[in-house]
C-alpha positions in Angstrom: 52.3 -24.9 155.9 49.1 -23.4 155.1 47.5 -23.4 151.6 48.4 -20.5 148.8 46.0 -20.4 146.2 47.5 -18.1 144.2 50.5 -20.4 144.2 48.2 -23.2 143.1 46.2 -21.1 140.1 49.5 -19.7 139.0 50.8 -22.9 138.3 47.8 -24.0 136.7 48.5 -21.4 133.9 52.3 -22.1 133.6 51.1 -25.9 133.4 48.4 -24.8 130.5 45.6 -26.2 132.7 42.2 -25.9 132.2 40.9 -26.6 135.6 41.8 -26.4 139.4 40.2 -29.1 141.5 40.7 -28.2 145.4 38.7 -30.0 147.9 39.5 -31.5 151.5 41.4 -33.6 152.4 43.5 -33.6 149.2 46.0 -31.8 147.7 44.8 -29.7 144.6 44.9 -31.4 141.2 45.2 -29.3 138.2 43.5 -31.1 134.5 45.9 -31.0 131.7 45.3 -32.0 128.4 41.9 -33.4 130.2 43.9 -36.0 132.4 44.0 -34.7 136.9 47.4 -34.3 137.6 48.0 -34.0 141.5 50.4 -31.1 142.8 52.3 -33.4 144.9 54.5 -30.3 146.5 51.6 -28.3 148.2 50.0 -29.5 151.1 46.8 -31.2 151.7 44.0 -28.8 152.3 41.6 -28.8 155.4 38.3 -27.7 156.2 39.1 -24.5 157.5 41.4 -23.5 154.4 38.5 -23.9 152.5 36.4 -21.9 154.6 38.6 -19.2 154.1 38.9 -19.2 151.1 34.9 -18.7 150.2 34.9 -16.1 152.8 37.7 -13.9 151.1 36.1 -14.7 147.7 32.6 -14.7 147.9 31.5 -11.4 145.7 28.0 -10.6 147.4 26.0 -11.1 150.4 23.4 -12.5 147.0 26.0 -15.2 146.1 27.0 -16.4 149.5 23.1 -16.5 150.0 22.6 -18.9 147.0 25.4 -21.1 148.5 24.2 -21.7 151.6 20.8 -22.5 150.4 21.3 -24.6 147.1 24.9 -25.9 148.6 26.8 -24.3 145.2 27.6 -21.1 143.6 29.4 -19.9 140.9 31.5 -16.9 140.3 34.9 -15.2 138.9 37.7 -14.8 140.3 40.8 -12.5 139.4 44.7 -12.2 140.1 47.3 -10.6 138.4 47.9 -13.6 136.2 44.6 -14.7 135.0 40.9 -15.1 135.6 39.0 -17.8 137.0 35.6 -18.8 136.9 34.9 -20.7 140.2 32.6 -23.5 140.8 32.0 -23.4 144.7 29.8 -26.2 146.9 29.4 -28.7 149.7 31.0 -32.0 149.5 31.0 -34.2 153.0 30.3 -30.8 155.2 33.1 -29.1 153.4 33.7 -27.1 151.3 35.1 -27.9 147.6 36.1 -25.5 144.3 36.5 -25.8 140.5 38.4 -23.0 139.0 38.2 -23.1 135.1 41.1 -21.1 133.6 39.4 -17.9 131.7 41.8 -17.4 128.7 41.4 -13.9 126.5 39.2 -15.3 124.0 40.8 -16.7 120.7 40.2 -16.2 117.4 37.6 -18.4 115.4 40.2 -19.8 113.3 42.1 -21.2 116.1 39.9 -23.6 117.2 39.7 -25.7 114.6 35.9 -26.1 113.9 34.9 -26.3 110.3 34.3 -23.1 108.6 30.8 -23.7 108.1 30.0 -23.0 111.5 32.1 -19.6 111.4 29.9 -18.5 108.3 26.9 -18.9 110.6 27.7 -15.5 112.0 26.7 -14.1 109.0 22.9 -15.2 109.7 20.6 -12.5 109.8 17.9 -14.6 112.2 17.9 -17.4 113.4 19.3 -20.0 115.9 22.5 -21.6 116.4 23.4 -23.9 118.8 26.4 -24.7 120.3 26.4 -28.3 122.0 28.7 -30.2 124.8 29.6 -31.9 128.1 31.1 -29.6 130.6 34.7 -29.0 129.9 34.2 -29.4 126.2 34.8 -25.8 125.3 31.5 -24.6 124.7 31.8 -21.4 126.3 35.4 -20.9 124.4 33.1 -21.2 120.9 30.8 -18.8 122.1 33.3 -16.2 123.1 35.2 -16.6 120.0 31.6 -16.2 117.5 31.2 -13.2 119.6 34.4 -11.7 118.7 34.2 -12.7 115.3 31.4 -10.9 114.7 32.4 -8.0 117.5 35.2 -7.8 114.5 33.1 -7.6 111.4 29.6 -6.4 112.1 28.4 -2.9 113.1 25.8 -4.1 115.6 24.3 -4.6 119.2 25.7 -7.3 120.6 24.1 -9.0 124.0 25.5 -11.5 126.1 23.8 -13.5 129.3 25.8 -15.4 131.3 26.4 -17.4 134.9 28.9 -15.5 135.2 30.7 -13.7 133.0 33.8 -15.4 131.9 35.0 -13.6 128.5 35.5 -9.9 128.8 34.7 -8.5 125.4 35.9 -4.7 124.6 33.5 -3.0 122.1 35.3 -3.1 118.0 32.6 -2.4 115.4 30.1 -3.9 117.6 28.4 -2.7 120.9 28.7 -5.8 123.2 26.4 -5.4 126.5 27.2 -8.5 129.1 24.8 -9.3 131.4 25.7 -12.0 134.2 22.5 -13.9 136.0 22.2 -13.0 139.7 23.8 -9.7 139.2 22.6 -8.1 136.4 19.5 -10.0 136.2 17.6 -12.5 137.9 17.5 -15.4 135.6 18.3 -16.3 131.9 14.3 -16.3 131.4 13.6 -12.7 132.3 17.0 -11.5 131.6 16.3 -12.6 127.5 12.6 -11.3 127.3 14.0 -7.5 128.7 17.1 -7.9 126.0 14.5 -8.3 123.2 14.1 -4.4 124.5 17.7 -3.5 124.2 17.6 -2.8 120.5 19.5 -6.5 120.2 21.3 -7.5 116.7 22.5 -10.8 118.2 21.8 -12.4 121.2 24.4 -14.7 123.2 23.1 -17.3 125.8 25.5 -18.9 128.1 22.9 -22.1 128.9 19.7 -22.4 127.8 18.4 -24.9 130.4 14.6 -24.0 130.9 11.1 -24.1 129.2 11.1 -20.0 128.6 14.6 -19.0 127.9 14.2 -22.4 125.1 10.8 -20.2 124.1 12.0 -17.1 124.1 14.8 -18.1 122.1 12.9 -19.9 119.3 10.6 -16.8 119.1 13.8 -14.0 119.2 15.4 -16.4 116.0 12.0 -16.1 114.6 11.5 -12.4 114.6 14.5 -11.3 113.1 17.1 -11.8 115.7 20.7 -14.1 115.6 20.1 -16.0 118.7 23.9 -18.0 119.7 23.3 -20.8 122.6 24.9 -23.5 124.7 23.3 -26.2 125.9 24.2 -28.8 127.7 23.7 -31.9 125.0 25.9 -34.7 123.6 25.2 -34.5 120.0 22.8 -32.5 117.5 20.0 -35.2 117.8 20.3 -34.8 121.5 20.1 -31.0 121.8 17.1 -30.7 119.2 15.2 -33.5 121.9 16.3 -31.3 124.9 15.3 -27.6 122.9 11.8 -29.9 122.7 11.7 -31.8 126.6 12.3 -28.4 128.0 9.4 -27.0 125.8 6.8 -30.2 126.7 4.3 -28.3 127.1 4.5 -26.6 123.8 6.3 -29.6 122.1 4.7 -29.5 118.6 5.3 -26.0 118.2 9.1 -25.9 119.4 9.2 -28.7 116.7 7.9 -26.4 114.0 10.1 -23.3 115.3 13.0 -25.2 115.9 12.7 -26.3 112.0 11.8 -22.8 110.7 14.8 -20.8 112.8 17.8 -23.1 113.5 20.9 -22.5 110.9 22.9 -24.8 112.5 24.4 -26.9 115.6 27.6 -27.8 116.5 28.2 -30.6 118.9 31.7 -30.3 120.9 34.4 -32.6 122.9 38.2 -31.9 123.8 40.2 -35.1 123.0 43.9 -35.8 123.8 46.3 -34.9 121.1 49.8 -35.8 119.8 50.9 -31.9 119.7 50.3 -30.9 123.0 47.1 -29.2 123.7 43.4 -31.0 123.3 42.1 -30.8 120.0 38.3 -30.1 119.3 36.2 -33.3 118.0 33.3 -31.5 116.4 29.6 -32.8 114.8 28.4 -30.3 112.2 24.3 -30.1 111.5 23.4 -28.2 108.6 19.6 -27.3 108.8 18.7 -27.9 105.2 15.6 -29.3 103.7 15.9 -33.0 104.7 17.0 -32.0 108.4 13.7 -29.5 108.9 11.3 -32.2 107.8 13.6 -34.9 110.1 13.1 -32.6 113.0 9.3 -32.1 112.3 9.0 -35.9 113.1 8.2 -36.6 116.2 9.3 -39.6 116.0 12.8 -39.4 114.9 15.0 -42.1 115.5 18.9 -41.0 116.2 20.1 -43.4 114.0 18.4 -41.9 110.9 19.4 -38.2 112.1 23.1 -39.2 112.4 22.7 -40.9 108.7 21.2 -37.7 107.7 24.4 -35.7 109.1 26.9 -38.1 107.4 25.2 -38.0 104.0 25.7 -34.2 104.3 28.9 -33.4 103.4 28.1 -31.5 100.5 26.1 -28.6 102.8 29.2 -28.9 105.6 28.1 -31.8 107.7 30.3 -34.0 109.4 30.1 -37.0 112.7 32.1 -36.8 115.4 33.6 -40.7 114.1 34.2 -38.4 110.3 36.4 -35.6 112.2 38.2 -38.3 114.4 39.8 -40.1 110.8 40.4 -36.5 109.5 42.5 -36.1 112.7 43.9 -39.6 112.8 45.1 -39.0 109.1 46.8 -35.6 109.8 48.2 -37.5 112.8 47.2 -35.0 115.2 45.6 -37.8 117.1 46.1 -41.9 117.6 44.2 -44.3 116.5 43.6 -45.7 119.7 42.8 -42.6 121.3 40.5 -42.1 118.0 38.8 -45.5 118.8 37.9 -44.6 122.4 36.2 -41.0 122.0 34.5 -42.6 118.4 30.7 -42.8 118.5 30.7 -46.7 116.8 34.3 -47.9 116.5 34.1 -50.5 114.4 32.8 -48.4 111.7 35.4 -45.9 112.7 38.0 -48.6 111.9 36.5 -50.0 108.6 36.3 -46.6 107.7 40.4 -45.8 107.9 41.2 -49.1 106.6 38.9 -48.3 103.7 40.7 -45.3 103.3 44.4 -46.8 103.5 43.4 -49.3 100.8 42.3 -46.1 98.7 45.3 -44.4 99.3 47.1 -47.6 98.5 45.5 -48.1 95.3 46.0 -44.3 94.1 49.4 -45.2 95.0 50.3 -47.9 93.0 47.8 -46.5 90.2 50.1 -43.5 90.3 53.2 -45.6 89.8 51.8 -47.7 87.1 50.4 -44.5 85.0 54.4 -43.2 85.2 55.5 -46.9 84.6 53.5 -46.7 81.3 54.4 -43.6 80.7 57.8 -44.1 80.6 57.5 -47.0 78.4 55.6 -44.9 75.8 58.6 -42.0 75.7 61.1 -45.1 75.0 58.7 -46.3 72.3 58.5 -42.6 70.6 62.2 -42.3 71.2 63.3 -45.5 69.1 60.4 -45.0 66.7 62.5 -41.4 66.3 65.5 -43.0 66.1 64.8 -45.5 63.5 62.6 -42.7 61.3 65.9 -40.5 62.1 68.1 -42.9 61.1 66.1 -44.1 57.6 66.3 -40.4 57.0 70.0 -40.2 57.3 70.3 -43.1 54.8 67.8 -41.9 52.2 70.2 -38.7 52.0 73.6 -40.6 51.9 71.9 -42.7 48.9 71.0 -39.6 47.4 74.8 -38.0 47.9 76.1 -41.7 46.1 74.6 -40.5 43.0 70.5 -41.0 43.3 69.3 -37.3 43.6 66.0 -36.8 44.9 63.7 -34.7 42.3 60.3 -33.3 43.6 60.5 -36.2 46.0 61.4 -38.9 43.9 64.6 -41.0 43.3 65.5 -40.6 39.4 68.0 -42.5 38.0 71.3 -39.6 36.7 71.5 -42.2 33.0 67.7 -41.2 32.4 
């Protein structure tokens, strides 16, 4: 029976997947809700179905030249259904693909980050950084901060990517999307000749070398809303990378990164309890305190995550912060909560803490109405008993003891 892949990628929509894994000799496996789930009814694929396949696919003489000499490539792929972007290379003299499902992009509001990273958008210059593993939804947030403001800003919008995943149609913005290999030779050279383009905002898809991290700090810097992924854990993390990709200009990446960055937001897809992954998100505001932190060269994670957590006020959260917020809704379990949180012990203190202050609100709740109720029955019989006193005093006065100017007089004188 020879291998269908548009049977396979089809399914992979119906099933809400985010990625089809197809690579000899198995059969393809489809990740759902970030678990591989293998498509036990199609066959096993061999060598030469995967050779056929990167021949039929394979956009460009260019593309199928960077695969045979680097041994991967990337690239989209379309059917009527959906596109794909496709994640092509060598594994044991074979070949092997990744095809990441390329939804229409969503709306901010959807994805459930904080709104302090959507009012970023509203940055005149500056940079924001958008942090993650692969498969964390990084390029999802960027497509959706691009719409957002594609939706509310009159401007010049320009994107650089490897490859294009998210077609965006002009609204009140002009969006220009440039994809590496095609459009331009590399991220580096394809942001200096943007900074010509007449660019209100810039979008980067990866931000993985010394001059696009340059060029970046110094478009933020000049009056430009620079939007990049990189490939980091956490904010303490990507501000290390954005300065070991700049070694050789280290101290002043530190100073730029302090004067132009509004904000980063660190990204993971966890399992959920209503059917889809939920995003686990840690917020950095750059404030004050955070600028001088990342002037330090010697700056300790420990005291940069302290920093973050303290920052609530400005929009700050941890990852271990968002994970109780989502435990609490019951969106997600606490044991799945406990093995995505950055220090689980303090992750569990942190809910019991919180049950015993729920608790406590509780039963100060039911004590206030307690006392409350015992005050009305106190009014009520003090009413009664002034009521009834009342009644008396007038039935006395009835019997013959008038009241005069609010006094008893006697009617012998």
């Amino acid at each position: 029976m020879a291998f269908d892949l548009e049977d396979a990628l089809r399914e992979t929509l119906q099933r809400e997947g985010s990625d089809l894994h197809i690579k000899v000799p198995a059969r393809p496996y489809v990740r759902v809700q970030g678990r591989l789930v293998e498509l036990e009814h199609l066959p096993r694929v061999t060598p030469d179905d995967t050779r056929a396949l990167l021949d039929r696919m394979m956009p460009s003489n260019h593309k199928r030249k960077i695969f045979e000499s680097r041994g991967s490539a990337e690239f989209s792929h379309y059917i009527d259904e959906g596109r794909f972007r496709v994640s092509a290379f060598h594994q044991r003299g074979s070949v092997a693909f990744v095809f990441r499902a390329i939804r229409p992009a969503p709306d901010f509001a959807e994805l459930g980050l904080p709104a302090v990273v959507g009012s970023w958008i509203d940055a005149r210059r500056g940079l924001v950084l958008i942090t993650g593993p692969t498969g964390a939804g990084k390029s999802t947030t960027l497509a959706s901060m691009i719409k957002l403001i594609s939706e509310r800003k009159p401007c010049h919008i320009i994107t650089l990517e490897d490859p294009v995943e998210y077609l965006h149609p002009d609204a009140q913005a002009l969006v220009s999307q440039r994809e590496i290999e095609r459009d331009a030779p590399t991220y580096q050279e394809a942001l200096r000749a943007a900074l010509r383009h007449d660019p209100d905002v810039l979008a980067i898809g990866d931000i993985r070398d010394e001059g696009t991290a340059m060029t970046a700090l110094r478009a933020g810097e000049s009056g430009h809303l620079v939007i990049g992924a990189v490939h980091a854990a956490t904010p303490y993390e990507a501000i290390k990378y954005i300065e070991e990709l700049s070694r050789s200009h280290e101290s002043l990446a530190r100073q730029q990164l302090a004067a132009t960055l509004v904000g980063i937001v660190s990204q993971r897809l966890v399992p959920s309890t209503i059917g889809r992954p939920l995003v686990n998100a840690e917020v950095l505001v750059n404030t004050a305190r955070v600028a001088d932190l990342i002037r330090d060269r010697d700056l300790s994670a420990a005291v940069f995550t302290n920093a973050i957590a303290e920052g609530g006020y400005y929009g700050m959260q941890t990852f271990d912060a968002d994970l109780t917020a989502h435990v609490r809704a019951g969106h997600i379990t606490m044991a799945e909560a406990m093995s995505f949180a950055s220090n689980p012990s303090d992750l569990r203190l942190g809910m019991h803490a919180s049950e015993m202050a729920k608790r406590e609100e509780s039963e100060g709740a039911t004590s206030e109405g307690a006392m409350s109720e015992g005050s009305m029955s106190e009014r009520e019989t003090s009413e009664g008993e002034a009521f009834e006193r009342e009644k008396s005093d007038s039935e006395l006065s009835e019997g013959g003891m008038p009241k005069v100017d609010g006094a008893i007089t006697s009617t012998n004188g």
